[in-house]
Wavefront OBJ file of the C-alpha trace (Angstrom):
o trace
v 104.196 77.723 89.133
v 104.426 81.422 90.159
v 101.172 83.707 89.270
v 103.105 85.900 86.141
v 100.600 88.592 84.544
v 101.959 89.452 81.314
v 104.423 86.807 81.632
v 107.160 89.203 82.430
v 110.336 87.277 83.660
v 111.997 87.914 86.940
v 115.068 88.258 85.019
v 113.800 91.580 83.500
v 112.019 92.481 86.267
v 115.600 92.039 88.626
v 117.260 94.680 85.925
v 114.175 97.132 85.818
v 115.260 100.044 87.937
v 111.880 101.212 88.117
v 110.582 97.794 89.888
v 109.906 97.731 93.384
v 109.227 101.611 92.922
v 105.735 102.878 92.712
v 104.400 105.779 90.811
v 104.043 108.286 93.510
v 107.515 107.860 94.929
v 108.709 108.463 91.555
v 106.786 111.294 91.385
v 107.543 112.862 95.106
v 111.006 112.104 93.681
v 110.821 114.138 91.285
v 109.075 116.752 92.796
v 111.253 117.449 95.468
v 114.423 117.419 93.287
v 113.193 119.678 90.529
v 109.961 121.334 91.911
v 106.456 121.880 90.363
v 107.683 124.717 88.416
v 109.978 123.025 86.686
v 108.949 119.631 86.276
v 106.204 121.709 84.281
v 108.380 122.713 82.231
v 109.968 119.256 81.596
v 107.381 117.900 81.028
v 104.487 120.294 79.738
v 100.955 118.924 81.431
v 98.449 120.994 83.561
v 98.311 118.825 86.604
v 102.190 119.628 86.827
v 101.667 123.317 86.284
v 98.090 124.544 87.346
v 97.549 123.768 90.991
v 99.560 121.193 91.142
v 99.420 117.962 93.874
v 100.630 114.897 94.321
v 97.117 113.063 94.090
v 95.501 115.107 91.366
v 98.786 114.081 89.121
v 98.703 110.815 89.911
v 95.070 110.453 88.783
v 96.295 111.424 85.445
v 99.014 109.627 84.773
v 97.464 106.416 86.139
v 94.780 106.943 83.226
v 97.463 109.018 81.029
v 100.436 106.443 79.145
v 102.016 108.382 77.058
v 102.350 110.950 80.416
v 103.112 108.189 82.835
v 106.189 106.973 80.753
v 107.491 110.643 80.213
v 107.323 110.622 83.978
v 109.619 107.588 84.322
v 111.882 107.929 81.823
v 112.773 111.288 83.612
v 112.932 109.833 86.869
v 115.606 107.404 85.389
v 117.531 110.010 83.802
v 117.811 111.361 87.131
v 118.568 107.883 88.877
v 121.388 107.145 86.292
v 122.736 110.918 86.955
v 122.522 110.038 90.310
v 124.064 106.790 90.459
v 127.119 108.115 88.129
v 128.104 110.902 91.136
v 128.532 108.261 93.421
l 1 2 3 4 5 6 7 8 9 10 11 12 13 14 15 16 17 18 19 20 21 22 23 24 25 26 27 28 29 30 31 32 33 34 35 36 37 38 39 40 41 42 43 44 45 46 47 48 49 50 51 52 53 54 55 56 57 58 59 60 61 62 63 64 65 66 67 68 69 70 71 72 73 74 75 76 77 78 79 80 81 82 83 84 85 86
């Protein structure tokens, strides 16, 4: 048998867009399309807007939920915008 924490299935894990991708790609991601400036704007926390870096925002959102998934769900908003160009 196949070591499953949370017993998530590979079938939802195969249709997760956001598997395979970890948080500070995501993040560089979004970064580079939108900027700190505006990503603080999107999404209103200090670490986006007050001397902003990679690794200081990625310390909070590791330890910071509700910020983490306001992070992702933009990042997919952005994938599916992206995906729908091509």
């Amino acid at each position: 048998m196949i070591n499953n924490p949370g017993n998530i299935s590979m079938e939802t894990q195969k249709n997760n867009p956001l598997h395979g991708i970890s948080l500070e790609t995501v993040l560089q991601r979004l970064v580079d399309h939108f900027g700190w400036s505006i990503l603080g704007k999107l999404i209103h926390i200090n670490c986006f807007i007050e001397n902003p870096s990679i690794q200081s925002s990625l310390k909070f959102l590791r330890k910071t939920p509700w910020a983490r998934k306001k992070v992702e769900e933009l990042y997919l908003q952005i994938h599916e915008s992206d995906n729908k160009k091509q």
